[in-house]
C-alpha positions in Angstrom: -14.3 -9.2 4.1 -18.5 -9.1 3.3 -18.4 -13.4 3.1 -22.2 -12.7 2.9 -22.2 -10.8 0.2 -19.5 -13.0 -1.9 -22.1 -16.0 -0.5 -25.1 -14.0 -2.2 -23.5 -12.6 -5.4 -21.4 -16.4 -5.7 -24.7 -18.5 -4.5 -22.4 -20.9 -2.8 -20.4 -20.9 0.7 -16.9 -20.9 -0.1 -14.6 -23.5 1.9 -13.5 -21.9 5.4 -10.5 -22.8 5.0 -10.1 -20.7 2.0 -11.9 -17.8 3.4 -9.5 -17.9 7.0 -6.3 -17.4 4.6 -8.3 -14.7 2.9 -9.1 -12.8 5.7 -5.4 -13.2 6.7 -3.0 -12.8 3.9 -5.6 -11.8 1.0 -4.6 -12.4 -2.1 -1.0 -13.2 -3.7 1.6 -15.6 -5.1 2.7 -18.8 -3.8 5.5 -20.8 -5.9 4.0 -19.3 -9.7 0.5 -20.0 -8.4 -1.9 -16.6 -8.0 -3.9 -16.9 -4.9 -7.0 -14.8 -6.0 -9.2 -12.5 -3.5 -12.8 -11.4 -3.8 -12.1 -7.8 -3.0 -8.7 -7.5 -4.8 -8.4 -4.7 -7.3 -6.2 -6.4 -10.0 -7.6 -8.6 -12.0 -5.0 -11.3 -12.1 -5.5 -11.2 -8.2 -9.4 -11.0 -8.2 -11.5 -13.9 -7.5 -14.6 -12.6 -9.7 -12.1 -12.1 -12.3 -10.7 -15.5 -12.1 -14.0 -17.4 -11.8 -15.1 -15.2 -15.6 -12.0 -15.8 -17.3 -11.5 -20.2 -15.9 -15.1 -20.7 -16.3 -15.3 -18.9 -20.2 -12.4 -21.1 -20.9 -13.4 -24.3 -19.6 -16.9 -23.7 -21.6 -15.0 -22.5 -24.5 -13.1 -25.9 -24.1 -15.5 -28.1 -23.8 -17.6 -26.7 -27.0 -16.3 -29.0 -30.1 -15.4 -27.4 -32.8 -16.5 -30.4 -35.2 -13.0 -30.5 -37.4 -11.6 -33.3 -35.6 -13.2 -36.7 -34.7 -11.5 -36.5 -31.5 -12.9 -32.8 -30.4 -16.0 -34.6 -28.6 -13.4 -36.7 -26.4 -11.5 -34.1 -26.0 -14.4 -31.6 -25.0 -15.4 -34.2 -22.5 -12.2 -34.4 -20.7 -12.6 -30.4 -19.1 -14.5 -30.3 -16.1 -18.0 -27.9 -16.2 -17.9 -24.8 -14.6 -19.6 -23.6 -12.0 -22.4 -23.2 -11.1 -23.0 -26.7 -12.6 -23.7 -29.5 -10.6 -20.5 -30.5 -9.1 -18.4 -27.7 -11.5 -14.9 -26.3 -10.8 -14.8 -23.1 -9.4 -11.6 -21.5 -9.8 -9.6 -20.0 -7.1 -5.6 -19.8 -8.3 -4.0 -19.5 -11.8 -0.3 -19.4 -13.1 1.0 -16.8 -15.6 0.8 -19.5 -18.4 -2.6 -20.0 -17.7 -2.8 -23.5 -15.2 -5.6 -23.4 -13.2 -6.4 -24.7 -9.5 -10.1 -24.9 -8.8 -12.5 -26.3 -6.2 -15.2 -29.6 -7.7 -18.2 -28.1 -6.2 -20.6 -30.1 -4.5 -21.6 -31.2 -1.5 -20.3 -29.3 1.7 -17.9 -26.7 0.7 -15.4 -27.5 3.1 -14.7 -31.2 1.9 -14.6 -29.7 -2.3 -11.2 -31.1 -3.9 -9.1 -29.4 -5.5 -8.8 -30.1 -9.2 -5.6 -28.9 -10.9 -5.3 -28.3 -14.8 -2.0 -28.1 -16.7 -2.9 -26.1 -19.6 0.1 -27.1 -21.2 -0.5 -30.8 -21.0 -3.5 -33.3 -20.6 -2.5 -33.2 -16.9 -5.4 -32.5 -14.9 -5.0 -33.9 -11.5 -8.0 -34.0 -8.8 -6.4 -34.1 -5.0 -8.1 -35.0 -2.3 -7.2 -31.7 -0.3 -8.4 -28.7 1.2 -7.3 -25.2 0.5 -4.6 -25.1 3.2 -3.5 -28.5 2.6 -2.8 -27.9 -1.2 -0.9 -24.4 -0.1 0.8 -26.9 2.6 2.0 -29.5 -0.1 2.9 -26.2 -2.6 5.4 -25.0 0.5 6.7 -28.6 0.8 7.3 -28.3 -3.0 4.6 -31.0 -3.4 2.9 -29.8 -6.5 1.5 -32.2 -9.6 1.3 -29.3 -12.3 4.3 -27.0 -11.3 7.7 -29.3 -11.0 9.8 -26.7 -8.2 10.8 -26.4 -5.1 9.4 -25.6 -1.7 8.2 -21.7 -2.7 7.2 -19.0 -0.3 4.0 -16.5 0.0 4.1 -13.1 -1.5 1.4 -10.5 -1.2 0.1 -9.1 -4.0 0.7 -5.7 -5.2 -2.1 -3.4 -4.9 -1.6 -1.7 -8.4 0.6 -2.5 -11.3 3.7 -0.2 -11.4 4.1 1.8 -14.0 5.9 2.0 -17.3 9.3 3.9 -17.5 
């Protein structure tokens, strides 16, 4: 893996941590979490893609549609994307849309983890770094997703195909 090219196109280090497991078990799922990649080719695995899709969303959600009296408190709860000051950066997703993120800022290897439930008004900051959050996942430790201890599966490289 280029990191200085993702450093360049991303303008930020990313946390070593993250880039170690990268480097070793690219992307996949862990428990229902997606573990995404920078040079994966499916978008549900791709970090690019998951960084356009979280950081739309998060904008889209914090942009108040002015029907409700509440939309400005409810705007103000998401987090700003990156590349704001101290923005979350997204890194993992679930297929019914949670997202786990980095709060950027600061050295990149001491960025929490910020969890959203996009079910719920859970959203969850831990003080954790990329391994440890994975750890706490495999130990069944995890604030957004009530399971089990899950296990690590690599991603496919393609989707299969349609009978």
């Amino acid at each position: 893996m280029d990191w200085d090219a993702v450093i360049e196109r991303l303008g930020t280090q990313l946390p070593s941590d993250y880039r170690w497991f990268a480097d070793v078990y690219g992307a996949g799922t862990f428990g229902g979490w997606r573990i995404a990649h920078p040079d994966h080719p499916l978008p549900g695995f791709n970090l690019w893609d998951r960084i356009k899709v979280q950081s739309e969303a998060f904008a889209f959600m914090r942009t108040p549609d002015g029907d409700q009296e509440s939309d400005e408190d409810f705007a103000a709860s998401f987090a700003e994307p990156f590349p704001a000051a101290g923005g979350v950066l997204a890194f993992a997703d679930t297929d019914t849309g949670d997202g786990a993120f980095w709060l950027t800022g600061g050295d990149p290897d001491e960025w929490p983890i910020y969890t959203d439930d996009r079910g719920s008004d859970v959203r969850v900051t831990l003080d954790l770094t990329t391994l440890d959050w994975l750890a706490a996942l495999a130990r069944g430790d995890d604030p957004i997703l009530d399971q089990g201890p899950v296990q690590w599966a690599p991603a496919p490289l393609e989707y299969p195909e349609s009978p």
